[in-house]
C-alpha positions in Angstrom: 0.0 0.0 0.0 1.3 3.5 -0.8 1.7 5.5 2.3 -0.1 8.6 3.0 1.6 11.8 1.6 2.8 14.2 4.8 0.3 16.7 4.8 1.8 19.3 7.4 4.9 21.3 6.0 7.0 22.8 8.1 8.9 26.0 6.4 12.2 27.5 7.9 12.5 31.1 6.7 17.0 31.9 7.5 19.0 34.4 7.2 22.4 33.8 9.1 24.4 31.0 9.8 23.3 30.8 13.3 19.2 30.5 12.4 20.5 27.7 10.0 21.6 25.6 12.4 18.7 26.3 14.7 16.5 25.2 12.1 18.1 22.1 11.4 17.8 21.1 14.9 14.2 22.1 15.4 13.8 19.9 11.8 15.1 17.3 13.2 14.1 16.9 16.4 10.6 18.2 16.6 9.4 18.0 12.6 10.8 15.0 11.9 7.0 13.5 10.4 6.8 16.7 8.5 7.9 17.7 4.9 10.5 20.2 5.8 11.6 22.9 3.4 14.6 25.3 4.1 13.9 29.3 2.9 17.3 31.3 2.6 16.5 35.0 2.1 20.2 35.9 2.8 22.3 34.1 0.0 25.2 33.7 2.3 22.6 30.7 4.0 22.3 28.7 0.9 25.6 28.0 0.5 25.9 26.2 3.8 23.3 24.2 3.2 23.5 20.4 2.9 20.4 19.9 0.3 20.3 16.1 2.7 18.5 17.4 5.2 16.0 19.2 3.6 13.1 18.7 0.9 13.8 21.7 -0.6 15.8 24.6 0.0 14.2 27.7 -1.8 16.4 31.4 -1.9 13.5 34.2 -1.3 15.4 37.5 -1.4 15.0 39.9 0.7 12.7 42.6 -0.9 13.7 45.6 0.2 17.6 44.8 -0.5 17.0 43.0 -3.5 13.8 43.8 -5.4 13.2 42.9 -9.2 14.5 45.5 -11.4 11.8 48.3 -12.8 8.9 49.8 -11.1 7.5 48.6 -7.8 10.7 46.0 -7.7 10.0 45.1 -4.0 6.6 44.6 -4.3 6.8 42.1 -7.2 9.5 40.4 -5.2 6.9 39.8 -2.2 4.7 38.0 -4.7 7.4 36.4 -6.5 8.3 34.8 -3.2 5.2 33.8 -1.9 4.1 32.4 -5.3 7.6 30.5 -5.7 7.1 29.0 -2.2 3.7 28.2 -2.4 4.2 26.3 -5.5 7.2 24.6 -3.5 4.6 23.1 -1.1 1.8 22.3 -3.3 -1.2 21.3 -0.8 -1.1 20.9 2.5 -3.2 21.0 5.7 -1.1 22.3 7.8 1.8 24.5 7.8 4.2 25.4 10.3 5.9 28.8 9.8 9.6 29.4 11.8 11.4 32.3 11.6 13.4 34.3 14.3 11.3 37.7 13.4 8.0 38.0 12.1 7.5 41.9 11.5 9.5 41.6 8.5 8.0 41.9 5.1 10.4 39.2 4.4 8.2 36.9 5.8 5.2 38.7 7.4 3.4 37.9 3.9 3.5 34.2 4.3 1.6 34.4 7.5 -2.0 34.9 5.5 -0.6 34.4 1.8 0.7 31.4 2.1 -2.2 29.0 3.8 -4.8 30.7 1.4 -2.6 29.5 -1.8 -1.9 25.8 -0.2 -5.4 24.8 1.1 -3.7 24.9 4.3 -6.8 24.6 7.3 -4.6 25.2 10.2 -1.4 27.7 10.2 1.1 27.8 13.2 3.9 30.2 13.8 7.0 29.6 15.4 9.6 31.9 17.0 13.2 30.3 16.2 16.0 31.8 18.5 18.1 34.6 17.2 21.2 34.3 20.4 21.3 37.1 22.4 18.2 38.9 20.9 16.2 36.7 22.8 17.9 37.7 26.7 15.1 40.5 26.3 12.2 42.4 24.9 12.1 44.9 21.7 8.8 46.1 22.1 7.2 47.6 19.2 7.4 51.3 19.1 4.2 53.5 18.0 5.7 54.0 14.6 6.5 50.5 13.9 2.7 50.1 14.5 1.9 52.4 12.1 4.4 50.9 10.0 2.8 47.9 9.6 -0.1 49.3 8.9 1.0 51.1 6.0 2.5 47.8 5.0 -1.6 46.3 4.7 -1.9 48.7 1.9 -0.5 45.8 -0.8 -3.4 44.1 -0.6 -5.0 46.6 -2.5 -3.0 45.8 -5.5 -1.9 42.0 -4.8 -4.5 40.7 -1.8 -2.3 37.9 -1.1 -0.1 40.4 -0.1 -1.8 40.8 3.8 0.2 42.1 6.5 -0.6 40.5 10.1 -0.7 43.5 12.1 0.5 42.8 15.6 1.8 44.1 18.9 3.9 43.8 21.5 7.5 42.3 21.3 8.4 42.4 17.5 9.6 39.2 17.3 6.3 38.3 17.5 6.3 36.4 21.3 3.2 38.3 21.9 1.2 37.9 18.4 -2.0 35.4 18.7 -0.5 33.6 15.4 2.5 32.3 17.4 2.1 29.0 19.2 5.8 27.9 20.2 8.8 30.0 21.4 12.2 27.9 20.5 15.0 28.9 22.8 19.1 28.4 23.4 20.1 25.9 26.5 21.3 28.3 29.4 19.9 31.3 27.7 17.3 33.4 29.7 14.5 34.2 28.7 11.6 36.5 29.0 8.8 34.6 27.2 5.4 32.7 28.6 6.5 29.9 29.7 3.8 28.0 28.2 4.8 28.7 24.8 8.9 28.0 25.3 10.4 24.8 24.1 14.2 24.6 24.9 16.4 23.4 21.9 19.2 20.8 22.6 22.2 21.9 21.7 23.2 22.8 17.8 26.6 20.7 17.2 26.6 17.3 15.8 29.6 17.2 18.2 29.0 17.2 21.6 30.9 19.9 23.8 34.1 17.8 25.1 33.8 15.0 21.7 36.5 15.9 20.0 38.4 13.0 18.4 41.9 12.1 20.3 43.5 14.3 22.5 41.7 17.1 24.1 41.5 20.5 21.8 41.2 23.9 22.7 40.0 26.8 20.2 41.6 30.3 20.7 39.3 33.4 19.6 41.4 36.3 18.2 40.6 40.1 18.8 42.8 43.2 18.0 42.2 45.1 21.3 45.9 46.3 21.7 44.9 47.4 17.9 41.7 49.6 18.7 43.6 50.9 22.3 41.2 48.5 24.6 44.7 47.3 26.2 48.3 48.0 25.8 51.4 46.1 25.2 51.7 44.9 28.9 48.3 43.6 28.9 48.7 41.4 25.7 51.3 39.7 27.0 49.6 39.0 30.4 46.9 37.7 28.9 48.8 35.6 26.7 51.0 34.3 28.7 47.8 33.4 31.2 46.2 31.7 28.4 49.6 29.4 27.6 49.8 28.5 31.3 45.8 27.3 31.8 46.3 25.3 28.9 49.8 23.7 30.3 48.2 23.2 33.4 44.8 21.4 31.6 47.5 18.9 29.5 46.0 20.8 26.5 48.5 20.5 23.6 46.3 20.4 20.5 45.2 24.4 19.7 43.0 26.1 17.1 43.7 29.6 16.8 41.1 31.7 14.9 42.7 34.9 14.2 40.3 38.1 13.6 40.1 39.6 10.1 41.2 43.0 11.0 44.3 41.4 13.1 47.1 40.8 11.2 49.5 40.4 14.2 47.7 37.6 15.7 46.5 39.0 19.1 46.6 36.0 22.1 47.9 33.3 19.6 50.1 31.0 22.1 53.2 29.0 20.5 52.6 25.8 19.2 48.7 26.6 18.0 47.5 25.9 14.7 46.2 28.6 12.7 42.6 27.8 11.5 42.0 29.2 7.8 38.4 28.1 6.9 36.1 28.6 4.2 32.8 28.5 5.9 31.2 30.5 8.7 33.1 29.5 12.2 29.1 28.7 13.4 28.9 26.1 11.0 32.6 25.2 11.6 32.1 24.9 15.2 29.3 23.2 15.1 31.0 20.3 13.4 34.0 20.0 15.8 34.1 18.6 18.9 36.1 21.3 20.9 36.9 20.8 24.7 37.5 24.1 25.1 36.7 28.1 23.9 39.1 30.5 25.0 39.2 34.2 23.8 39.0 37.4 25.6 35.4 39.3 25.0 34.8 37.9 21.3 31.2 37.5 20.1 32.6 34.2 19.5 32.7 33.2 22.9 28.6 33.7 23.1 28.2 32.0 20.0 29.9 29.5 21.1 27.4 29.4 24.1 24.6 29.5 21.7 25.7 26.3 19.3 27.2 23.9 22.4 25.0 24.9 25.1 25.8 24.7 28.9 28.4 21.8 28.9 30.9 23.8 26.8 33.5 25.3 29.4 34.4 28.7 27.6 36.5 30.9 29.1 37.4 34.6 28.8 40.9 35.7 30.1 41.9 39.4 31.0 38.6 41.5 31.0 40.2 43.1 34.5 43.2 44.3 32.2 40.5 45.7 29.3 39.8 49.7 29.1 36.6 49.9 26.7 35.7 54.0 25.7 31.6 53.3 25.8 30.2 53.9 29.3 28.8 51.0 31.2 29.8 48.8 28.4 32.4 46.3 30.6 30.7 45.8 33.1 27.3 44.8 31.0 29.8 42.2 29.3 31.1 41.1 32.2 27.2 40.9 33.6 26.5 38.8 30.5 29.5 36.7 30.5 28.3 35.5 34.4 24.7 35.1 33.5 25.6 32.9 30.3 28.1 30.9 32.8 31.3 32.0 30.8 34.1 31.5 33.6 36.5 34.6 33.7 40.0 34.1 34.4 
């Protein structure tokens, strides 16, 4: 007997690195009986993708940064995309929108457009986790109401071009149309409870998995370059960094130099430079590191973000860094300590 086609789509609408591995985890571990179709509207996403894991993967440019060329160029590129999409799913009865945003035109439309063109009888929407976004609310302002308001007006010319008007937080915790909140392991949040689903971690590689002997990853930054610390405090640091890793038995080192650092900033001797041609997300993600060391990187909350709570990651030296911005150390520091990044 031919088995029943999969009438519930789910549709993951990316546009980083970061949302494309939380979308393959929420594919895979909660959509798993669903047809699951990847939608890139950064092109930097699709080529990331491993076309395995999906049933299709669809690029839906952004509108307003890349419109059709003549008149009205955004607006046929909103109903380019929906049609293109809808004609991706074909029927279905239910669908399952995620997306770490939803008042974006980029894919606010899909919200009515899309069950309305697909037969679909039941629509869900699901918030997936954008990192450190999610730590707190971005309520909308008056204007962005009226903003989306304004964006209705399409449906004059294209109806299936209908803007879900909503308030609150703009990600859309708030909106009636969203059932499910996904968020980060370790990551606070300020969402109803009753909607949030924690996420396992994001790595194929569990934090600590690494094949063979233990391996640490180093996170570059030019902060002697941009006068956050001088010459003394580089080599404190530095030299801090070599001894922890001594003292761990940790011989085998990634170092990750920044773009803008040319002079290698907190590389110990003996690491090995890591030149990659793919995001260091989707890098990461793939290798089982015991360890993240760096100063205050980004990377270091990434890193948070793709190997949850069992990663240790550690930041040396913040007591020798002088940043300019008010406030702005000892928010990190705050963050660092609520994320459970050790400082050393």
């Amino acid at each position: 007997m031919t088995p029943e086609p999969r009438r519930t789509v789910a549709l993951f609408f990316v546009a980083s690195p970061l949302h494309y591995l939380v979308a393959r985890t929420v594919a895979r571990h909660f959509e798993a009986d669903s047809r699951c179709i990847l939608v890139c509207y950064r092109d930097k996403v699709g080529r990331l993708v491993d076309p395995a894991d999906w049933e299709q993967v669809i690029y839906a440019p952004w509108p307003r940064f890349d419109p059709l060329p003549g008149r009205f160029g955004s607006h046929r590129r909103l109903t380019s995309n929906l049609r293109k999409v809808a004609a991706a799913v074909g029927h279905a009865d239910e669908l399952r929108l995620h997306s770490p945003v939803f008042d974006t035109e980029a894919v606010n439309y899909f919200l009515r457009g899309l069950p309305r063109l697909c037969g679909a009888r039941h629509m869900h929407a699901r918030i997936l986790p954008d990192g450190l976004l999610n730590i707190q609310r971005y309520p909308l302002s008056p204007a962005k109401r009226i903003a989306q308001h304004f964006r209705r007006l399409r449906r004059l010319v294209s109806p299936e071009l209908d803007y879900w008007c909503f308030g609150g937080d703009r990600i859309g915790s708030d909106a009636p149309f969203v059932d499910r909140i996904y968020t980060l392991p370790g990551f606070p949040n300020p969402y109803p409870p009753a909607k949030v689903v924690e996420l396992p971690p994001l790595t194929d590689a569990p934090a600590g998995s690494g094949a063979g002997a233990p391996r640490a990853l180093i996170v570059g930054q030019p902060l002697l370059g941009i006068g956050a610390l001088d010459a003394d405090g580089l080599a404190d640091i530095t030299r801090r960094i070599g001894d922890w890793l001594t003292a761990a038995g940790i011989t085998e080192v990634d170092y990750k130099a920044h773009p803008r650092d040319p002079n290698h900033e907190f590389r110990v001797p003996g690491s090995t430079l890591l030149e990659i041609d793919e995001p260091l997300e989707t890098y990461m993600a793939r290798r089982g590191y015991t360890v993240i060391i760096g100063v205050d990187s980004t990377t270091l909350f990434m890193a948070r973000q793709i190997f949850g709570p069992a990663m240790p990651i550690l930041s040396f030296g913040m007591d020798r860094v002088r940043l300019k911005e008010a406030g702005k150390l000892e928010r990190t520091v705050a963050l660092m300590k609520t994320l459970s990044i050790r400082l050393l």
